[in-house]
N, C-alpha and C positions, 0 to 999 in steps of 0.2 A: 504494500500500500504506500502509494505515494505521499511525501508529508509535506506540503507547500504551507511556505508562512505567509501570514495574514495577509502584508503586503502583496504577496503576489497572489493570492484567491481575493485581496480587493477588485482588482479590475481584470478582466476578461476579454475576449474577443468579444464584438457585439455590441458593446457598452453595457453589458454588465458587470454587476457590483454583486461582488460576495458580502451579504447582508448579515448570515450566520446559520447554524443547522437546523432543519425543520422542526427538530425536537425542543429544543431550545427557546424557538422564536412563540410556536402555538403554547409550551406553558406561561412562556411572561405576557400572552395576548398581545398586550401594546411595547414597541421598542422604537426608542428613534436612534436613527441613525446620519452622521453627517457623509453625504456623494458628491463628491465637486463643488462643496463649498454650498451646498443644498441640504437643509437640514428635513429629510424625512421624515414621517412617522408610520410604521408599518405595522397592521393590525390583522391581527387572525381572529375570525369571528365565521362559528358556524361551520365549521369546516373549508374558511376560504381565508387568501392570504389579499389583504390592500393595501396599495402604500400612495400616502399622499404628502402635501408639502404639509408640516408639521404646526404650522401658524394660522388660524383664521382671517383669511381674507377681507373678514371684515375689519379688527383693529389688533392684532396679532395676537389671540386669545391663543392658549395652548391645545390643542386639538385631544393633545394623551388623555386630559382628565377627563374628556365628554362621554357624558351617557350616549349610546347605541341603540336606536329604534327604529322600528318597519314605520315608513310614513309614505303611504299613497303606495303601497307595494315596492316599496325600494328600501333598504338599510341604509339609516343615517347616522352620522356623529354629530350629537348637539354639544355647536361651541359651549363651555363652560361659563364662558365673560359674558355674551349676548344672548344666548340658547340660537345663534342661528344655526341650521340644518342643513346639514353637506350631505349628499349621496356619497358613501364608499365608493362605490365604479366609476363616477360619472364629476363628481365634483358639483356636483349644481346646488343650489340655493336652493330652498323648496320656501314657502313662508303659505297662509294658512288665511285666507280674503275673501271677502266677497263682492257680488258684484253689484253697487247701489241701484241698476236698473231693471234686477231683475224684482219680480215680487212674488213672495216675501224673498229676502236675499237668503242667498244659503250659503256658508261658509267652505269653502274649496281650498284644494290645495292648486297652488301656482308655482312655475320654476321662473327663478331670476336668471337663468341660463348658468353657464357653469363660471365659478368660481373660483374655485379650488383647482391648483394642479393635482394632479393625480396620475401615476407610474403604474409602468409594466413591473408584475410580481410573478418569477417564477421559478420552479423547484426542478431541481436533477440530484437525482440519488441522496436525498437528505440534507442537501443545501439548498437553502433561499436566495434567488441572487434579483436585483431591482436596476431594472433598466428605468431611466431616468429618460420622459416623456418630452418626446421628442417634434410636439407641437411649436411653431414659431411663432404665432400671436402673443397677445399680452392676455397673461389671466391675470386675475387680481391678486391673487395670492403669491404672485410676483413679488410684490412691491416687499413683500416682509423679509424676503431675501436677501434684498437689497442691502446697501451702506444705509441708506434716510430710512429703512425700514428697522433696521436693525438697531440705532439708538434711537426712535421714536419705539420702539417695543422696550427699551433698556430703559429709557425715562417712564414709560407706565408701570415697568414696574417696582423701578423703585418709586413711584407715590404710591403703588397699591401699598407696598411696604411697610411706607409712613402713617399711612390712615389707618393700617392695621395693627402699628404699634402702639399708638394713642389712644 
């Protein structure tokens, strides 16, 4: 058996990332991992592996700590800081509206379009490896990546810090 170190089972042919062993990853459920400077979060839920950008797109809430629910027939993780609702697959926004002209209104589910980045997760012989989504537009969850996303998420949270030590 071949014994390759970390280093070199990080990166692969393909663009993928040696993330860690399948046995491993499905008991911690949630792991983040940093890929080129890309801070993932890779979640096993239900017998499936997903790996998304680890920041909520909407003000860089931590995605690790969010409860996981079926909403409108999809698994979601609700941010922790806003409760907004990511699709695991898909990265979309789902939010929960009605529609003032219909009568009486009834409360629906609607997608903000997607979000969230969100990554190829896949397994060979008991390793996990995450290819990092190789879409060019801007998703939102961009920005927290980012240099201005990164000490605008550093200054919220050290005031959560403060208001919470007071």
């Amino acid at each position: 058996i071949e014994d390759r170190s970390m280093e070199e089972k990080e990166q692969t042919e393909g663009g993928l990332h040696f993330v860690g062993k399948k046995d491993e990853l499905m008991e911690a459920k949630r792991s983040f991992r940093t890929i080129e400077d890309r801070d993932i979060l890779i979640i096993y839920y239900q017998g499936v592996f997903y790996a998304m950008d680890s920041y909520c797109y909407h003000a860089g809430g931590l995605l690790q700590d969010g409860d996981i629910e079926e909403i409108n027939s999809k698994l979601c993780i609700i941010c922790p800081k806003h409760k907004y609702k990511l699709t695991l697959a898909e990265g979309e926004c789902l939010y929960r509206g009605t529609n003032p002209r219909e009568k009486p209104p009834v409360p629906r589910w609607y997608s903000k379009g997607v979000k969230q980045r969100t990554h190829t997760v896949t397994e060979n012989n008991g390793e996990v490896y995450v290819k990092l989504s190789d879409r060019s537009d801007w998703i939102e969850s961009d920005y927290y990546q980012g240099e201005k996303g990164k000490i605008e998420r550093a200054k919220a949270e050290a005031s959560e810090k403060k208001t919470s030590c007071q």
